[in-house]
Each structure stands twice: as structure tokens, then as C-alpha cells.
PDB file of N, CA, C and O in Angstrom:
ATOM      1  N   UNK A   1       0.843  -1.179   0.000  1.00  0.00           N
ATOM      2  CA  UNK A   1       0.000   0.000   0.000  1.00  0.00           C
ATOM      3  C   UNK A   1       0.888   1.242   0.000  1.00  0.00           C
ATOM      4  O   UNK A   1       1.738   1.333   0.886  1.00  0.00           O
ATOM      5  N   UNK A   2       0.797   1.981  -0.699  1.00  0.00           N
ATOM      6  CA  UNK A   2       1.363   3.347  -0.784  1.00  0.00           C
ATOM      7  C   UNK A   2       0.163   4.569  -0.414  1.00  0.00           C
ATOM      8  O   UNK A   2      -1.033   4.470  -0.686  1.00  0.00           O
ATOM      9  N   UNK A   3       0.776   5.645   0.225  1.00  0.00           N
ATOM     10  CA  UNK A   3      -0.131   6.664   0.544  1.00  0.00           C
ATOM     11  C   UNK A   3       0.879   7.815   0.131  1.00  0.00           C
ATOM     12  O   UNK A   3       2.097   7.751  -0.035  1.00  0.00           O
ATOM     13  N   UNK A   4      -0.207   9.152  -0.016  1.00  0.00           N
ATOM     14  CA  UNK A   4       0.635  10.304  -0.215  1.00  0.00           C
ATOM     15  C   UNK A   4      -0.041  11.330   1.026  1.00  0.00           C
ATOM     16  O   UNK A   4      -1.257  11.508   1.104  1.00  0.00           O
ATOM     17  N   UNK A   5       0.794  11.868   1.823  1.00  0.00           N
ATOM     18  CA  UNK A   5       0.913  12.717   3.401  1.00  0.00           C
ATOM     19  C   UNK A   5       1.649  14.015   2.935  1.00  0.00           C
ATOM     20  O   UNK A   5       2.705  14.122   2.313  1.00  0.00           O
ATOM     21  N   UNK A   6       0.643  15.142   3.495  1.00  0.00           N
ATOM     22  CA  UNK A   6       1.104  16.545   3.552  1.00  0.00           C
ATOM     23  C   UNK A   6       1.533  16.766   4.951  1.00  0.00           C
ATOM     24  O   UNK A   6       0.935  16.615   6.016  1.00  0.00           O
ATOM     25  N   UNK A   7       2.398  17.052   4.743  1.00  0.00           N
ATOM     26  CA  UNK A   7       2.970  17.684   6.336  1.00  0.00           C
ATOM     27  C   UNK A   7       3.599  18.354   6.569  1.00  0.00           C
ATOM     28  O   UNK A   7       4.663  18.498   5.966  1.00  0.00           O
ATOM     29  N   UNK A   8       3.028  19.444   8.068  1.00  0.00           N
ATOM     30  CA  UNK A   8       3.152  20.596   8.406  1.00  0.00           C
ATOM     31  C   UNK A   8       3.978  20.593   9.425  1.00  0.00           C
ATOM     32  O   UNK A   8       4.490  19.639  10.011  1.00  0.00           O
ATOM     33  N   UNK A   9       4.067  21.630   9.583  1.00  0.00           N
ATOM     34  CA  UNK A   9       4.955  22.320  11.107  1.00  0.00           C
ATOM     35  C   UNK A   9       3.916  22.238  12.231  1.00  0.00           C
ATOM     36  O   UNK A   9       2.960  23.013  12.204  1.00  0.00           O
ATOM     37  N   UNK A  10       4.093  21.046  13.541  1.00  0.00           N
ATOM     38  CA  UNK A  10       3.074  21.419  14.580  1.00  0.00           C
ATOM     39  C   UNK A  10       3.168  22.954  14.973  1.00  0.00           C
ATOM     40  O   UNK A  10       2.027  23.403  15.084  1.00  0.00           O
ATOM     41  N   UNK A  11       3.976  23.748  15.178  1.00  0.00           N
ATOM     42  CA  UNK A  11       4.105  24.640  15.837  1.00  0.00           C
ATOM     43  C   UNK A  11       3.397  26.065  15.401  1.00  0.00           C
ATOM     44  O   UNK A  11       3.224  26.946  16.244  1.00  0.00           O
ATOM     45  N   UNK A  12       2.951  26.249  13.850  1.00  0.00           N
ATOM     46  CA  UNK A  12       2.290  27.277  13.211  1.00  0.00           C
ATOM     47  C   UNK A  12       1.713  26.613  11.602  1.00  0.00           C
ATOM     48  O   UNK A  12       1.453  27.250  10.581  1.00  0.00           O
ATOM     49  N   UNK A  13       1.643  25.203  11.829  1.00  0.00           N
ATOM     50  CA  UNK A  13       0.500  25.004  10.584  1.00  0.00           C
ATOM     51  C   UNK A  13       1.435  24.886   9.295  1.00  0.00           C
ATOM     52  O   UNK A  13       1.082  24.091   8.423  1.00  0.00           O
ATOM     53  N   UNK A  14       2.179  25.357   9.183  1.00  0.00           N
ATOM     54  CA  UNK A  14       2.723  25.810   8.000  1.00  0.00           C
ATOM     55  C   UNK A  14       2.951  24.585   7.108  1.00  0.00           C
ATOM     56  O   UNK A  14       4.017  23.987   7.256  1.00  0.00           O
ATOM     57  N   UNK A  15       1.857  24.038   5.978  1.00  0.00           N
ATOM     58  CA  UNK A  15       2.732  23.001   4.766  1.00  0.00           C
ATOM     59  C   UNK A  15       4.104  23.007   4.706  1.00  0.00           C
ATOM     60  O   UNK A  15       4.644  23.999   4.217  1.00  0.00           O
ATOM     61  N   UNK A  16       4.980  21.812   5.231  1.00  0.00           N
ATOM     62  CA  UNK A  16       5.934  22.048   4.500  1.00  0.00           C
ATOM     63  C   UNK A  16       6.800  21.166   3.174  1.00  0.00           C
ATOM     64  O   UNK A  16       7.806  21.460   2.527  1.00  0.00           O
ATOM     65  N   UNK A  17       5.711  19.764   3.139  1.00  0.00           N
ATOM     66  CA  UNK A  17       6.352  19.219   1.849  1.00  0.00           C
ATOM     67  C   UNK A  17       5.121  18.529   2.235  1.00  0.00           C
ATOM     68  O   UNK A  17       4.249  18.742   3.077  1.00  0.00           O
ATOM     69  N   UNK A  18       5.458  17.111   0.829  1.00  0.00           N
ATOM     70  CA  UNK A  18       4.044  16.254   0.640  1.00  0.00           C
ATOM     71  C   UNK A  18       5.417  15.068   0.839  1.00  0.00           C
ATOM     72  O   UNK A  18       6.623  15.269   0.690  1.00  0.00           O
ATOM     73  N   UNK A  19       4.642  13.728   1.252  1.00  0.00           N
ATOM     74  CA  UNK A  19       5.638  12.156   1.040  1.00  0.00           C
ATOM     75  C   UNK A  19       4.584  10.985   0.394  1.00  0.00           C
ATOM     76  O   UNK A  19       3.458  10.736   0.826  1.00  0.00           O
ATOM     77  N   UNK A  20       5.171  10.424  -0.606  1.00  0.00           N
ATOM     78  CA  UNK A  20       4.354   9.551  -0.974  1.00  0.00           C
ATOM     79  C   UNK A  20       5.727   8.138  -0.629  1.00  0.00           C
ATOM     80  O   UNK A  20       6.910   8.105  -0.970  1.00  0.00           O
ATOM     81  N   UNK A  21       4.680   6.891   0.363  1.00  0.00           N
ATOM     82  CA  UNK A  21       5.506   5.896  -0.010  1.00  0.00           C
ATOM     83  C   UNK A  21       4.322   4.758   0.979  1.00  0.00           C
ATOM     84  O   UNK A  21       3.098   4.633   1.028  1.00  0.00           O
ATOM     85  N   UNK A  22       5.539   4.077   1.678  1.00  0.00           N
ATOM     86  CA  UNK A  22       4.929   2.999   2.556  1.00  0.00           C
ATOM     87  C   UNK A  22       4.452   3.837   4.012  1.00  0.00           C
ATOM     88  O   UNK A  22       5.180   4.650   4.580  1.00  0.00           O
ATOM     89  N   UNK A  23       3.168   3.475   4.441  1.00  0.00           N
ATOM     90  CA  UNK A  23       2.551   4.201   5.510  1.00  0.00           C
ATOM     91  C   UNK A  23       3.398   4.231   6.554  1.00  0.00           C
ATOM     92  O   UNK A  23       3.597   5.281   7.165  1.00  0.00           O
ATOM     93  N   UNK A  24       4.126   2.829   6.949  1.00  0.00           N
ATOM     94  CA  UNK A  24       4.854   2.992   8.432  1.00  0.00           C
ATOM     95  C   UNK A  24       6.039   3.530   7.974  1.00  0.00           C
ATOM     96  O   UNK A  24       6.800   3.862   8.882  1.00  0.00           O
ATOM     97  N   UNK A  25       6.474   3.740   6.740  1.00  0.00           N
ATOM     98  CA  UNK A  25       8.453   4.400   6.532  1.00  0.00           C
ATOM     99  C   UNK A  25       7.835   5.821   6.631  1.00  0.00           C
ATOM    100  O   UNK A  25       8.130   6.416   7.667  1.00  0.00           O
ATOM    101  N   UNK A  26       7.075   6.448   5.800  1.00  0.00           N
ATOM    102  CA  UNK A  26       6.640   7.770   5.940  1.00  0.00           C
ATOM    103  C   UNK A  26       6.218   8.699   6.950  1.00  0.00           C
ATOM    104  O   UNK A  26       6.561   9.876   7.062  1.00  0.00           O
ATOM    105  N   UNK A  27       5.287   7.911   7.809  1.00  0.00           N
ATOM    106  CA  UNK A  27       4.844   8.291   9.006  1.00  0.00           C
ATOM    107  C   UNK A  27       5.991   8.518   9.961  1.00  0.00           C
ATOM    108  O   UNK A  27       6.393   9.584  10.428  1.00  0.00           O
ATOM    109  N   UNK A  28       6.488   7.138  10.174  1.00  0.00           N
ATOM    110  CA  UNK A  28       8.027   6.903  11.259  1.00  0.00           C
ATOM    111  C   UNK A  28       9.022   8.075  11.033  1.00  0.00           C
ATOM    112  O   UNK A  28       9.757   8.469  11.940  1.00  0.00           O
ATOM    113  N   UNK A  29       9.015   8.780   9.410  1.00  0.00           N
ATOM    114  CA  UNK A  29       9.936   9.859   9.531  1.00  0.00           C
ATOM    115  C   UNK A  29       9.743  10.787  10.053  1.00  0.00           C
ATOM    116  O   UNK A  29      10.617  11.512  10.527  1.00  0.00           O
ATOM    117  N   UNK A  30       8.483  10.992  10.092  1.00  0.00           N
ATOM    118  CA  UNK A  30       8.245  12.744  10.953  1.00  0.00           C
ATOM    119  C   UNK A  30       8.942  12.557  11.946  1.00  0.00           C
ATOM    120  O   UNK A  30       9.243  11.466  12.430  1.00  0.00           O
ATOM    121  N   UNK A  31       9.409  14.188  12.514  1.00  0.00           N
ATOM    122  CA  UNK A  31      10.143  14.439  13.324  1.00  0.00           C
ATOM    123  C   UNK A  31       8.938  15.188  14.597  1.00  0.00           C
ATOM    124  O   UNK A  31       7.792  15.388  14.196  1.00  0.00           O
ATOM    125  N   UNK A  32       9.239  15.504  15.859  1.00  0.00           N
ATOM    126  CA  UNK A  32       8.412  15.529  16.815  1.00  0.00           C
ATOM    127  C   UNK A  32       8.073  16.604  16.104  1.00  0.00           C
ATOM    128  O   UNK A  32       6.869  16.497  15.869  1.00  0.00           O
ATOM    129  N   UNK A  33       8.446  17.462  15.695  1.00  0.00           N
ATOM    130  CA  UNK A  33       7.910  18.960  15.248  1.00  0.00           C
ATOM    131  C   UNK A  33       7.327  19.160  13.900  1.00  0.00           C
ATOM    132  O   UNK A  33       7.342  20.166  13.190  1.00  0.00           O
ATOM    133  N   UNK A  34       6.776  17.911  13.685  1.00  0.00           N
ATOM    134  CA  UNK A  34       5.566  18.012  12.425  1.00  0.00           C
ATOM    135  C   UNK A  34       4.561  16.923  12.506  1.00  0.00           C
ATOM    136  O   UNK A  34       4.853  15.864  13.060  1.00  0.00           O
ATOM    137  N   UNK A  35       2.956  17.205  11.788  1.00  0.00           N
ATOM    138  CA  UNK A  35       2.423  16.414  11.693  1.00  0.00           C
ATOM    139  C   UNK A  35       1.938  16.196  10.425  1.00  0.00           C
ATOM    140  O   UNK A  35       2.599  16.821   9.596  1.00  0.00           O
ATOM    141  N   UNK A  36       0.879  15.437   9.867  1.00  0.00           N
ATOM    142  CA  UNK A  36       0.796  14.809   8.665  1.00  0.00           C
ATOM    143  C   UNK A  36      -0.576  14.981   8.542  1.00  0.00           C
ATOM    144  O   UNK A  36      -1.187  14.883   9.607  1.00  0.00           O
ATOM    145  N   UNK A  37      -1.496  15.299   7.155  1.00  0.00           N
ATOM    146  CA  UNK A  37      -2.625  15.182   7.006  1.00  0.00           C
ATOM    147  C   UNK A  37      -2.636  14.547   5.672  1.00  0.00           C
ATOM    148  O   UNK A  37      -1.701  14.570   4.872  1.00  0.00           O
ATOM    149  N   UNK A  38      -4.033  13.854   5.474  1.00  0.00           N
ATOM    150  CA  UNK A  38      -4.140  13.280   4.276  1.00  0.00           C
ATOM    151  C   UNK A  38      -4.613  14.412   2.771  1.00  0.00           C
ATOM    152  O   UNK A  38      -4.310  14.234   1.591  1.00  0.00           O
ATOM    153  N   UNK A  39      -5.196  15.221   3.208  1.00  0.00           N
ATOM    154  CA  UNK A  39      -6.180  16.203   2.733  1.00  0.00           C
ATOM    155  C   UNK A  39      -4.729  17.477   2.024  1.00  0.00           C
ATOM    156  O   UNK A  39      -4.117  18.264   2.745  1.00  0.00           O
ATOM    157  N   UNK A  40      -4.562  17.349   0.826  1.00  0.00           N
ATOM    158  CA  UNK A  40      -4.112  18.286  -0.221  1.00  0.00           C
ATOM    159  C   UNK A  40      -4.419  19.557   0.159  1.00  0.00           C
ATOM    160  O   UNK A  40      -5.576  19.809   0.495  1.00  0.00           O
ATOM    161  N   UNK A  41      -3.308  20.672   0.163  1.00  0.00           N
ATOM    162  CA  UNK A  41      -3.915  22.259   0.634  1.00  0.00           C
ATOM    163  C   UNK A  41      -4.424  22.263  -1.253  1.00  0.00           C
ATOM    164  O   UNK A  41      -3.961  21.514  -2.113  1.00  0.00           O
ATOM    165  N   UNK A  42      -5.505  23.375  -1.450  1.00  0.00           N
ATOM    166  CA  UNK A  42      -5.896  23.782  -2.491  1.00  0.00           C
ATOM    167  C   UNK A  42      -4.950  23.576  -3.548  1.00  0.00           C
ATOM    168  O   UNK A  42      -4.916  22.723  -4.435  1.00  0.00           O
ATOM    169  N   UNK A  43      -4.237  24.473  -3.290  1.00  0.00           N
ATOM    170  CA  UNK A  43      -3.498  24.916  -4.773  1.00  0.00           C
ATOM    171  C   UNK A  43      -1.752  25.570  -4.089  1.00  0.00           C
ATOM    172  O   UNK A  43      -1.256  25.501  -2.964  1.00  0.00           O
ATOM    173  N   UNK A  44      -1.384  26.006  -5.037  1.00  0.00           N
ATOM    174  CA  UNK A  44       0.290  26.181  -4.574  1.00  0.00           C
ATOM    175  C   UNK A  44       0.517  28.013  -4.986  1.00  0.00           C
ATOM    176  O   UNK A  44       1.544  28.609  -5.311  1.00  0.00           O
ATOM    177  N   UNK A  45      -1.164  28.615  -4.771  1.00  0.00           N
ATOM    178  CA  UNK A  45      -0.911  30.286  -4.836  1.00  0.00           C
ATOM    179  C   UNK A  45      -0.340  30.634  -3.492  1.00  0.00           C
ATOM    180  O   UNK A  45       0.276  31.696  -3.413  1.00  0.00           O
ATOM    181  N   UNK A  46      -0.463  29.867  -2.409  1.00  0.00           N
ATOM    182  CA  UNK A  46      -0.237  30.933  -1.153  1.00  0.00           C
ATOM    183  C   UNK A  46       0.831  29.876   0.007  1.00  0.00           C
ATOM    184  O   UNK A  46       0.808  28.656  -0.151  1.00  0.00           O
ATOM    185  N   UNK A  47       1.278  30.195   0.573  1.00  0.00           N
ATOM    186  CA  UNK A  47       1.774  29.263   1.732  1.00  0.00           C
ATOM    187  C   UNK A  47       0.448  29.194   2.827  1.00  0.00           C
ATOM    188  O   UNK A  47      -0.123  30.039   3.516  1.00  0.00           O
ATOM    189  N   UNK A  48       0.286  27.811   2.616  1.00  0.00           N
ATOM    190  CA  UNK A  48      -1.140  27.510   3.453  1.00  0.00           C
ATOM    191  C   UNK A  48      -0.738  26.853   4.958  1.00  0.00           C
ATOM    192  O   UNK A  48       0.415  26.484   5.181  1.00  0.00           O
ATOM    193  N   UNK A  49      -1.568  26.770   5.736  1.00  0.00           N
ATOM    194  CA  UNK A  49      -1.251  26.661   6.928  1.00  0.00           C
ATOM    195  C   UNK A  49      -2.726  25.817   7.717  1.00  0.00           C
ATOM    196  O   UNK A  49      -3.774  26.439   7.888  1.00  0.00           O
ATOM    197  N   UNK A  50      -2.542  24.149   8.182  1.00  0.00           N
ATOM    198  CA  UNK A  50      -3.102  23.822   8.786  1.00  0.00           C
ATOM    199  C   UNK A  50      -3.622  24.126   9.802  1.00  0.00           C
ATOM    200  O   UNK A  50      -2.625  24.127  10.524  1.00  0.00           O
ATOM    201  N   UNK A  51      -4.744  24.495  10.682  1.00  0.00           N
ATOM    202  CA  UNK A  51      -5.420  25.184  11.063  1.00  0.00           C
ATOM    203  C   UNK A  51      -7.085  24.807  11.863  1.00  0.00           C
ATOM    204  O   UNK A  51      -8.136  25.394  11.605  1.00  0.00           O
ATOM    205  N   UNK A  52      -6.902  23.707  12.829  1.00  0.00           N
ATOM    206  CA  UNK A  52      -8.472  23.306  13.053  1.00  0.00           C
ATOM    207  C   UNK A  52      -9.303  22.338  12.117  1.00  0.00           C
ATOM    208  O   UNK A  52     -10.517  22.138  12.167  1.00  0.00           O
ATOM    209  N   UNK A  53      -8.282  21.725  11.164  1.00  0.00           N
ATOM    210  CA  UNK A  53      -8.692  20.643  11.003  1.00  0.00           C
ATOM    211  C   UNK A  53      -8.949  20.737   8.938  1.00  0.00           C
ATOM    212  O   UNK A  53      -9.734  20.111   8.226  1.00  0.00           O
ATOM    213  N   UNK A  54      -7.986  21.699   8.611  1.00  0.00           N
ATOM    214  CA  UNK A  54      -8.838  22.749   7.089  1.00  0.00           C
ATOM    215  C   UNK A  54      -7.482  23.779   6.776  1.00  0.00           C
ATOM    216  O   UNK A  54      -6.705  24.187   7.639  1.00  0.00           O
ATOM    217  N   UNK A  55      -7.435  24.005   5.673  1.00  0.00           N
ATOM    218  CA  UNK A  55      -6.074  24.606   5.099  1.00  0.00           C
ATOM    219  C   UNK A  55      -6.659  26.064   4.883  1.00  0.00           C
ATOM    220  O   UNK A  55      -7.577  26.356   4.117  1.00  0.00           O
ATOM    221  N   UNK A  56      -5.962  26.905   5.689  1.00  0.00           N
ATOM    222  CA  UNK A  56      -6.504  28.548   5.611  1.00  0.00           C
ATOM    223  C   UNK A  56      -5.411  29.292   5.056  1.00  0.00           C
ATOM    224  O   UNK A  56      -5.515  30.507   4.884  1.00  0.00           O
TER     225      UNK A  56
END
């Protein structure tokens, strides 16, 4: 199974890359100071920022 994960900065939301691979190698890489959502920010006009559950 392969998945593709956006992930942010816990600390202010901030997207900071996407990972596509195996769920437990991808996941296991985050570092304490990011988390992962499944859900694509819109588009690549703005630096988007996770936010309550929704890309603002």
C-alpha cells in the first residue's frame, strides 16, 4: 500500500512538503515537530497553513 501525506509544522501550521511511499516508513519519519494530514492544501498560490482541522 502506498499513501501520499502533507505535512506541516506542529508549531504554526505551516505546509511544508508532501511524502508519498509505505505508511509505516513515511509516518516513522516525521520528526516531533511536524504532523501529517491526508487532505491536499488547495493549490500552490499561497503558503497555506493547517489550522483546526482545514487549510486557511
Amino acid at each position: 500500500m502506498v499513501i501520499k501525506i502533507y505535512v506541516f509544522d506542529k508549531s504554526d501550521g505551516r505546509c511544508l512538503y508532501e511524502d508519498t511511499g509505505n505508511p509505516e516508513y513515511v509516518i516513522a519519519d516525521l520528526g516531533d515537530d511536524k504532523d501529517f494530514t491526508l487532505t491536499p492544501p488547495p493549490d500552490n498560490s499561497k503558503q497555506w497553513r493547517w489550522v483546526d482541522g482545514e487549510w486557511i
